[in-house]
C-alpha positions in Angstrom: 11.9 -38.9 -17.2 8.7 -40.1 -18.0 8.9 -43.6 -16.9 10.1 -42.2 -13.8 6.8 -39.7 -13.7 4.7 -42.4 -14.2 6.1 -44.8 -11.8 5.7 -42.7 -9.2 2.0 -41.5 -10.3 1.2 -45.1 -10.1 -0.1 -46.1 -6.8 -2.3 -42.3 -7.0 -4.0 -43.7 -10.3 -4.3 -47.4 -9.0 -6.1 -45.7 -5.8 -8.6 -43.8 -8.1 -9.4 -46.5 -10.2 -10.1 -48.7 -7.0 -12.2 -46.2 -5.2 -15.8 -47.8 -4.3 -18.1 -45.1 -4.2 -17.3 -44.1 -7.8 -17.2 -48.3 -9.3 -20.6 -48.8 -7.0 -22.4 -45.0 -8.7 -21.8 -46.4 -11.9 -22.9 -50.1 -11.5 -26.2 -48.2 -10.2 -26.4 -46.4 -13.2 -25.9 -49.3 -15.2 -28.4 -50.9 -13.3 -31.1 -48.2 -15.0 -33.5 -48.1 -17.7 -31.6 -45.7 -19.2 -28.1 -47.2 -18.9 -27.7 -47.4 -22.4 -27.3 -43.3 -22.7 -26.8 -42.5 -18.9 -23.5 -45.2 -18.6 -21.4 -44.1 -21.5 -22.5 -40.2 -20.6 -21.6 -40.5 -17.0 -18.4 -42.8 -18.0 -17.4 -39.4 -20.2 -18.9 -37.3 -17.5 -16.0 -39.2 -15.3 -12.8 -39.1 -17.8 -13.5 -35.2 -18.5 -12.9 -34.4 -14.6 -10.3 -35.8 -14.5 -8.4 -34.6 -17.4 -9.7 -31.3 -16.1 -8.2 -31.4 -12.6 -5.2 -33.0 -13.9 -4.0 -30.6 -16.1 -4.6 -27.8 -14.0 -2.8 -29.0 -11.4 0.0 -29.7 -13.7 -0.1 -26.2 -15.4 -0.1 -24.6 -11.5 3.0 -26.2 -10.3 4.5 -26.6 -13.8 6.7 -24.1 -13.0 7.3 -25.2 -9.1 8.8 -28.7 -10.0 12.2 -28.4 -9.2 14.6 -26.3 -6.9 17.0 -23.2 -7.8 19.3 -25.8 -7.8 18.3 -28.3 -10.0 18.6 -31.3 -8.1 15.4 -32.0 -6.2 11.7 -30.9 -5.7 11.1 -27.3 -4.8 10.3 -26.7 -1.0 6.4 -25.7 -2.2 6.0 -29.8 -3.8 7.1 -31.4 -0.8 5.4 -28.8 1.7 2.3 -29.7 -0.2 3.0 -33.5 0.0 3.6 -33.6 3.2 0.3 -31.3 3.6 -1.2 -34.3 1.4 0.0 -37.2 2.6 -1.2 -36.5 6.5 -4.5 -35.6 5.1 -4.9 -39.1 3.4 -3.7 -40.7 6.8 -6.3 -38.7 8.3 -8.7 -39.8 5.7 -7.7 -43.1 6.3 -8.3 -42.6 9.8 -12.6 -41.3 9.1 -13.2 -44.5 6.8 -12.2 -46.8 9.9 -14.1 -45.3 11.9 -16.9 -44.9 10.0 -17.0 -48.5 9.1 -19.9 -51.1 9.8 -20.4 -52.8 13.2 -21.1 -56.4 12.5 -24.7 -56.7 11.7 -25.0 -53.4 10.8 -25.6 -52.4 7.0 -22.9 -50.3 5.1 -24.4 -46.4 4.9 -24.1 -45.3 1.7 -24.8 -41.4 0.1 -28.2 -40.6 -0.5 -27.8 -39.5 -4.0 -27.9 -43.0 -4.8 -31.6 -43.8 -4.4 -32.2 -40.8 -6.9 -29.9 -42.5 -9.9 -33.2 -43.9 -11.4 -34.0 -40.5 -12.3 -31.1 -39.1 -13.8 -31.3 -37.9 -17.1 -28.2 -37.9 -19.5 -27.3 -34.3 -19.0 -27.4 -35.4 -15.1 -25.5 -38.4 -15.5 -22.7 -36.4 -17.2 -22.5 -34.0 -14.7 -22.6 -36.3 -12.1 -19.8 -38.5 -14.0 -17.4 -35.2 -13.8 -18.3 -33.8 -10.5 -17.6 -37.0 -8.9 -14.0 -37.7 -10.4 -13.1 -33.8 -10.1 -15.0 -32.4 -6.9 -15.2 -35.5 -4.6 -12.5 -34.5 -1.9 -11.3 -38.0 -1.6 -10.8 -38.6 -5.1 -9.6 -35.1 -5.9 -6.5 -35.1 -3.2 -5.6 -38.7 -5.2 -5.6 -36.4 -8.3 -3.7 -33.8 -6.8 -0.6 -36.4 -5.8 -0.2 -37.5 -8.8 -0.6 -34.1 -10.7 2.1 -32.9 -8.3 4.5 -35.6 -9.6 3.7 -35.3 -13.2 4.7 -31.3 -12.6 7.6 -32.4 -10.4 9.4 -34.0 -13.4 9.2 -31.2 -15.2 8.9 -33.5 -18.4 8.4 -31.8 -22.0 4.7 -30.6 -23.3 4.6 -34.1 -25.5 5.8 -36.1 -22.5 3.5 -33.9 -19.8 -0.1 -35.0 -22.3 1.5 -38.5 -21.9 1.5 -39.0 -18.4 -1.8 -36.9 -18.2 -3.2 -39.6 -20.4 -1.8 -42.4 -18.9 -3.0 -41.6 -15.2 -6.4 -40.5 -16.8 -6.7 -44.4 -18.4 -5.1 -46.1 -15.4 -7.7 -43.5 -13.2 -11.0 -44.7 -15.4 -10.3 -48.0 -15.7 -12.7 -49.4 -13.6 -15.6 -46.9 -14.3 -15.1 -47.1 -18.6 -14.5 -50.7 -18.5 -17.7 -51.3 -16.5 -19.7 -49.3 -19.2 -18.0 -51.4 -21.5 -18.5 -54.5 -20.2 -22.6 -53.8 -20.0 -22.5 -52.1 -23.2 -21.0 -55.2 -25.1 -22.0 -58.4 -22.6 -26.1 -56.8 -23.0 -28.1 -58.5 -20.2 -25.0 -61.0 -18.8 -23.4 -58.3 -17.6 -26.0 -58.0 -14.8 -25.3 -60.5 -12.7 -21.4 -59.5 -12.6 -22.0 -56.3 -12.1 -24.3 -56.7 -9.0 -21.5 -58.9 -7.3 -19.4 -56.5 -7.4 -21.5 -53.5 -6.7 -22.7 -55.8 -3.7 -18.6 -56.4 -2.8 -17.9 -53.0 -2.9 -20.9 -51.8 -1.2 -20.0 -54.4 2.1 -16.5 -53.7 1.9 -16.2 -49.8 1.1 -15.3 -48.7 4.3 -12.0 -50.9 4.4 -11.1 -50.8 0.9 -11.1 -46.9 1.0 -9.2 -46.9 4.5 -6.3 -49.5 3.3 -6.2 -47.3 -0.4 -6.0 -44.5 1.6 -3.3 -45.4 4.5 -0.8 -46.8 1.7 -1.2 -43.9 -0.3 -0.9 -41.7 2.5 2.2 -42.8 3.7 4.0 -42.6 0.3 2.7 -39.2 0.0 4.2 -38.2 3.3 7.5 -39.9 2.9 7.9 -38.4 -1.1 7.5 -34.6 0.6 9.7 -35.3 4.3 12.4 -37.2 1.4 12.1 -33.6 -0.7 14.3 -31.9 2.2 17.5 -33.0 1.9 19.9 -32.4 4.3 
């Protein structure tokens, strides 16, 4: 059922939306003389890789949801949960050790101190490579594409919960750009807090996003064997 598809898509396109490095790129972007163009164009850049991975991940397994049987997830789902679910733990496992020693600054990418220079084309690229070929972000896509195949839902219901994780997903990132597009110059200040927040705090966000998830993730694909 649908509800049921997007209940357990959820905490996947909670975890997206709360990811820092994407929240923090387009705060920088906003941040440019050129935000006007280069937000909404990144913002698009963002939504469109998503939407991409998602429904090709959906139309993959579309066909893999369910067992000969008709009762539960076919062996391939939950193999490739369980697959996902230790990767996020391992994940999990990098961002905490990775984060700051007290005293010591946050390191961030270095594509960041080229933002300045983007040009719209760049910033739309950069929008859809970062939603649909960051690894991170794309194994979060992946989980929740895996349960919107698993219900095996009909082609009207399937674009709905494609939508809805796609809105839930770009959230933060479209509601940024909205925020600076309508609040003009007050949006500033805002904005820096939080790209200030998430820059200090990445590290731990990213692990705690990526523990919780994990674990679901696991437990969905070991709960797909029955006994």
């Amino acid at each position: 059922m649908l509800n049921g598809a997007i209940g357990d898509f959820l905490p996947a396109a909670l975890a997206v939306a709360l990811s820092p490095i994407p929240i923090i790129a387009v705060v920088l972007v906003l941040g440019t003389p050129r935000a006007r163009s280069n937000g909404p164009l990144f913002a698009l850049g963002w939504v469109t890789g998503l939407s991409a991975v998602s429904v090709l991940v959906v139309a993959l397994l579309g066909g893999l949801g369910a067992d000969d049987a008709g009762g539960g997830p076919s062996t391939l789902v939950s193999l490739l949960r369980i697959a996902g679910g230790v990767l996020l733990l391992v994940l999990a496992g990098q961002q905490w050790s990775k984060r700051p020693k007290k005293g010591e600054d946050p390191e961030m990418p270095g594509w960041m101190a080229t933002i300045d220079s983007f040009t719209p084309g760049k910033s739309l690229l950069f929008g859809a490579a970062l939603s649909g070929a960051n690894p991170k972000n794309l194994i979060l896509t992946l989980a929740a594409s895996a349960s919107i195949a698993q219900a095996e839902l009909a082609v009207r219901g399937t674009v709905i919960a494609v939508a809805v994780f796609v809105l839930i997903g770009s959230a933060t990132v479209v509601g940024a750009v909205l925020f600076s597009l309508i609040a003009g110059e007050r949006a500033a200040g805002p904005l820096t807090g939080l790209k200030t927040f998430m820059v200090a705090n990445s590290a731990v966000i990213m692990m705690i996003v990526l523990l919780v998830l994990g674990a679901k993730v696991l437990g969905d694909g070991i709960a797909g064997f029955r006994g």
